[in-house]
N, C-alpha and C positions, 0 to 999 in steps of 0.2 A: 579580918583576914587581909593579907595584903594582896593588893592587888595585882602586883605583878606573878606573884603564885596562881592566882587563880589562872590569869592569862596562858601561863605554863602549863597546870591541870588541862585549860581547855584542849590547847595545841594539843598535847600528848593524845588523847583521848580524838580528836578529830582525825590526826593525822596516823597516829598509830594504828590503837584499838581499835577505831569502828574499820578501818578496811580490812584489816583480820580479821576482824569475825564477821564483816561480810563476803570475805574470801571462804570461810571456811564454815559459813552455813550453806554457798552457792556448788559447793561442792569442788573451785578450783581451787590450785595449790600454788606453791610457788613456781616459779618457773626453776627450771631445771637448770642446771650447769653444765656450760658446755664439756663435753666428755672430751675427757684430755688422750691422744691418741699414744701419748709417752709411758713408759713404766715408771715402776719408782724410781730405780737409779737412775735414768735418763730426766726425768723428773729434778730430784736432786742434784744431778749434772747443771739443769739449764738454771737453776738456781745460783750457784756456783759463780757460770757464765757471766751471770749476771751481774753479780756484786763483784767479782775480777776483772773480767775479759771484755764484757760489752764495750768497756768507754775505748777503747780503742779497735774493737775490733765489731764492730755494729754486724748484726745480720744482714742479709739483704730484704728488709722488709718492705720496701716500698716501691715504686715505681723509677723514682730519682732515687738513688741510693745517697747517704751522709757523705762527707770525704771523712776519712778516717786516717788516725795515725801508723794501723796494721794493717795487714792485707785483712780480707775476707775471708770468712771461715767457712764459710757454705762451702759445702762440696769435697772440703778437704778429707775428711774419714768416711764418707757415705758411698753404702756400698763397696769399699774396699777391702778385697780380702787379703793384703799384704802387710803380714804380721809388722814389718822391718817398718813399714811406717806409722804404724801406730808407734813403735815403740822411739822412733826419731820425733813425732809429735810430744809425747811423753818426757823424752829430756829435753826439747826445746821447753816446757812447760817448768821442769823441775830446773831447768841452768838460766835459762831464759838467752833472749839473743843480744846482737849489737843493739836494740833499742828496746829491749824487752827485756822487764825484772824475771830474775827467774824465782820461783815460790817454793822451792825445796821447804823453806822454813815459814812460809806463807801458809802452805796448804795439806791437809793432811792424805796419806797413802790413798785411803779411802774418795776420798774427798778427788783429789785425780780420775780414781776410776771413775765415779762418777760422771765426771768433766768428759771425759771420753766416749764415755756413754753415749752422753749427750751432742758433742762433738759429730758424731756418727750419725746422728740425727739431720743433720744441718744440709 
């Protein structure tokens, strides 16, 4: 047998298997995931965000905020009940601005709402 297999076998079996099944003869489980407080589309929105929008437009996550090349989004659609701005957010997104690609052909109808969603969120 070679020995670097065996070495492999053992790992596996050390690090894997035995704390599963002493997890799951001791009666606990895995820990749980933290419950996501967003829906699906809002969900899928911050997906979105993510792989578009973040590099220039970072949340406010931290204490010190990043400098960025957009403004901030926090805030922009949350809690607004003023149809006329979502819908000026909406074609700033589909045309884009003086320093913002617009994704008309980036992104799909759906794919927007979602973003808005999510937007709404922030």
């Amino acid at each position: 047998m070679n020995p670097g297999h065996f070495l492999n076998v053992a790992l596996f079996w050390g690090w894997m298997v035995f704390p599963a099944t002493v997890l799951a003869q001791s009666g606990a489980g895995a820990p749980t995931p933290p419950i996501s407080t967003l829906i699906e589309q809002q969900n899928k929105g911050e997906w979105v965000f993510l792989q578009r929008c973040s590099v220039c437009h970072l949340p406010k996550m931290r204490k010190k905020p990043l400098p960025t090349f957009g403004p901030s989004l926090s805030g922009l659609l949350k809690n607004d009940k003023s149809p006329n701005k979502e819908k000026v957010v909406r074609l700033i997104i589909l045309n884009g601005g003086p320093k913002m690609p617009g994704f008309q052909y980036g992104l799909e109808p759906k794919e927007i709402d979602d973003l808005i969603a999510y937007l709404k969120t922030l």
